[in-house]
C-alpha positions in Angstrom: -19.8 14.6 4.3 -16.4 14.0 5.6 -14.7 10.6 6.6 -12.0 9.7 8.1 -10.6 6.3 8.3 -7.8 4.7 10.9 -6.6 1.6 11.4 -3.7 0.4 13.9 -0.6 0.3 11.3 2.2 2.6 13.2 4.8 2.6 10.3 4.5 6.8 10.7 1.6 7.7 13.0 0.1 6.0 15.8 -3.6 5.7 16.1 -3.7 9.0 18.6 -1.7 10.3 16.0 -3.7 9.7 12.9 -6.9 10.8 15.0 -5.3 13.7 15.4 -4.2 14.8 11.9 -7.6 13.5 10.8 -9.9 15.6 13.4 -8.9 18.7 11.8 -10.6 18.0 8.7 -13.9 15.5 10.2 -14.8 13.9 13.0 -16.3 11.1 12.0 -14.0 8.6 12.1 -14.2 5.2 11.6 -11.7 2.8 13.3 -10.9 -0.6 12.4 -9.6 -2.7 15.6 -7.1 -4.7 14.1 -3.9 -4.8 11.9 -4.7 -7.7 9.5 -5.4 -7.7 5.8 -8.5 -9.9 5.9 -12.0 -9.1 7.5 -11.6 -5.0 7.5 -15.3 -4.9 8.3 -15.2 -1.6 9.0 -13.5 -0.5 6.3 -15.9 -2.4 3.8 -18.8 -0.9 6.2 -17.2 2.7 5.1 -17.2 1.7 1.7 -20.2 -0.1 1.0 -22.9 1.4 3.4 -21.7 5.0 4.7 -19.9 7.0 2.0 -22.4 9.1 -0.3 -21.9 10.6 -3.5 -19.6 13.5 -3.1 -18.5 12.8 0.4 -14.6 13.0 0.9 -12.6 10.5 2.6 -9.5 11.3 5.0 -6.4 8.8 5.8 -3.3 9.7 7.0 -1.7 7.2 4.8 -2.2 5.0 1.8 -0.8 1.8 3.6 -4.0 2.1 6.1 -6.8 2.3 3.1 -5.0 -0.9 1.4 -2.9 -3.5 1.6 -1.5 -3.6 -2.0 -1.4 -1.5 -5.3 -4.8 -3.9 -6.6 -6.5 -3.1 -3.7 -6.4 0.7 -3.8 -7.2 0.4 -7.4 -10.1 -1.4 -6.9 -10.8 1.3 -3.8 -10.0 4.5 -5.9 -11.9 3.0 -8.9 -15.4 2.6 -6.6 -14.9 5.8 -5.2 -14.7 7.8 -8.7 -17.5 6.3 -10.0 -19.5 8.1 -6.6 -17.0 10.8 -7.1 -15.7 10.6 -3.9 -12.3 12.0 -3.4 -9.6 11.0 -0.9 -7.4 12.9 0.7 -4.1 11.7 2.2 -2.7 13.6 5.1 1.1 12.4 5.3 2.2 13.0 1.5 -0.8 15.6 1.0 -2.0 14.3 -1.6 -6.1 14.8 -2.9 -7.2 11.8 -4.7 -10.5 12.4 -7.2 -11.8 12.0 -10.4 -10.3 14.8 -11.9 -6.3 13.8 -11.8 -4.4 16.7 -10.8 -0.9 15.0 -10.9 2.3 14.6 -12.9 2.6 10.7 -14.5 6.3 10.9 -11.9 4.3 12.1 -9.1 1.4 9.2 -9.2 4.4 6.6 -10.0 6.0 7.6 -6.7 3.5 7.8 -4.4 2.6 4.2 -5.8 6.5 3.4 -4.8 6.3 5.0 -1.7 3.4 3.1 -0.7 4.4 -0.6 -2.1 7.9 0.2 0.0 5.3 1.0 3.0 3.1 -2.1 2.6 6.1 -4.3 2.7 7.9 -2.8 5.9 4.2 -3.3 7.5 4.0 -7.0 6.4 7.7 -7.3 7.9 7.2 -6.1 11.1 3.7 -7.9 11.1 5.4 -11.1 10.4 8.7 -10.5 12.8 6.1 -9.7 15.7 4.4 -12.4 14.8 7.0 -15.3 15.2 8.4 -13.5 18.7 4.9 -14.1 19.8 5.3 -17.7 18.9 8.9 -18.0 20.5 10.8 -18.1 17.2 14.3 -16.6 17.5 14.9 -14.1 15.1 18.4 -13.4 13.9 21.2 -15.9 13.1 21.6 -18.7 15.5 24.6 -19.0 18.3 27.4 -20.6 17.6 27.9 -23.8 19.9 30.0 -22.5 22.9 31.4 -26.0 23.2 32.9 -26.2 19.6 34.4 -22.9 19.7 36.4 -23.4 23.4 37.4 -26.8 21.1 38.4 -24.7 18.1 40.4 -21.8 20.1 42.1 -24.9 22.1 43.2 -26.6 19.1 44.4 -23.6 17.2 46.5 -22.4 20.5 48.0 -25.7 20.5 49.3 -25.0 17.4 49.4 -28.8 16.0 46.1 -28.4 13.7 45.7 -26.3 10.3 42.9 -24.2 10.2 41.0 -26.5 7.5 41.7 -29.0 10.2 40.1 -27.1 13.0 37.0 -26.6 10.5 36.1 -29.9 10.0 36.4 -31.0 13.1 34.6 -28.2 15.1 32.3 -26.6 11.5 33.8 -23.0 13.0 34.4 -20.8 10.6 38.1 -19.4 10.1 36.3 -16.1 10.6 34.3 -17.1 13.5 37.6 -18.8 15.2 39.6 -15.4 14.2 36.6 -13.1 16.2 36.5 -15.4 19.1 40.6 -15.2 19.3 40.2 -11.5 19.8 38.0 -11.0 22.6 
């Protein structure tokens, strides 16, 4: 039989999207509800209960089967010894336990994917602390030091090592805020 397997990672395809590319081949498609690493119950449900010998298993990307290169060697490990191939959509690639690839083309897809499990974890982690208020970026100057700084520096009386110290701005900070 045929499998497919999403879960809600949008670093190429959204989950309309990967149904999509993955109906053509099957339609029975599993679907994990959420975006972390732990508890993929559905995905251990896939692995554990549903796949058969010789069944073949559809994801449009490595990044939503695991979330590092141990894991998907621990998943493509299980599934040879059931000889159950994987095929992956986005870089076409067929997964089974007869290897069909070049040593340069298995080391990078395993580049690609590392690069693709960290931009997830980023983005995880950036939309995590906005939903907990954090600020991203680097913090605002204090409006009050630099009107201090520009005054002091138009007054001409104070080096700019002065000026520093006594308001921490930044000769470059004080030379961008002269401009506008």
């Amino acid at each position: 039989m045929k499998y497919g397997y999403i879960r809600p990672i949008d670093l190429y395809d959204v989950i309309p999207e990967q149904e999509k590319k993955i109906k053509i081949y099957t339609h029975n498609i599993i679907r994990e509800n959420h975006t972390d690493t732990k508890n993929r119950y559905q995905l251990d449900r896939l692995l554990n209960d549903i796949l058969k010998p010789n069944d073949q298993l559809y994801v449009t990307d490595l990044c939503i089967l695991a979330d590092s290169t141990k894991q998907l060697v621990d998943i493509v490990n299980s599934l040879d010894r059931d000889f159950i191939s994987i095929r992956i959509i986005n870089p076409s690639m067929f997964i089974s336990p007869t290897p069909r690839y070049t040593f340069n083309q298995i080391l990078s897809e395993i580049s690609n994917f590392q690069s693709d499990v960290v931009r997830f974890r980023t983005k995880e982690g950036v939309n995590s602390a906005t939903k907990k208020g954090k600020q991203m970026g680097r913090p605002k100057r204090n409006d009050e030091n630099i009107r201090k700084a520009i005054e002091m520096y138009t007054l001409n009386k104070f080096t700019l090592d002065e000026i520093k110290s006594a308001t921490n701005i930044s000769r470059a900070t004080l030379y961008r805020h002269l401009d506008k």
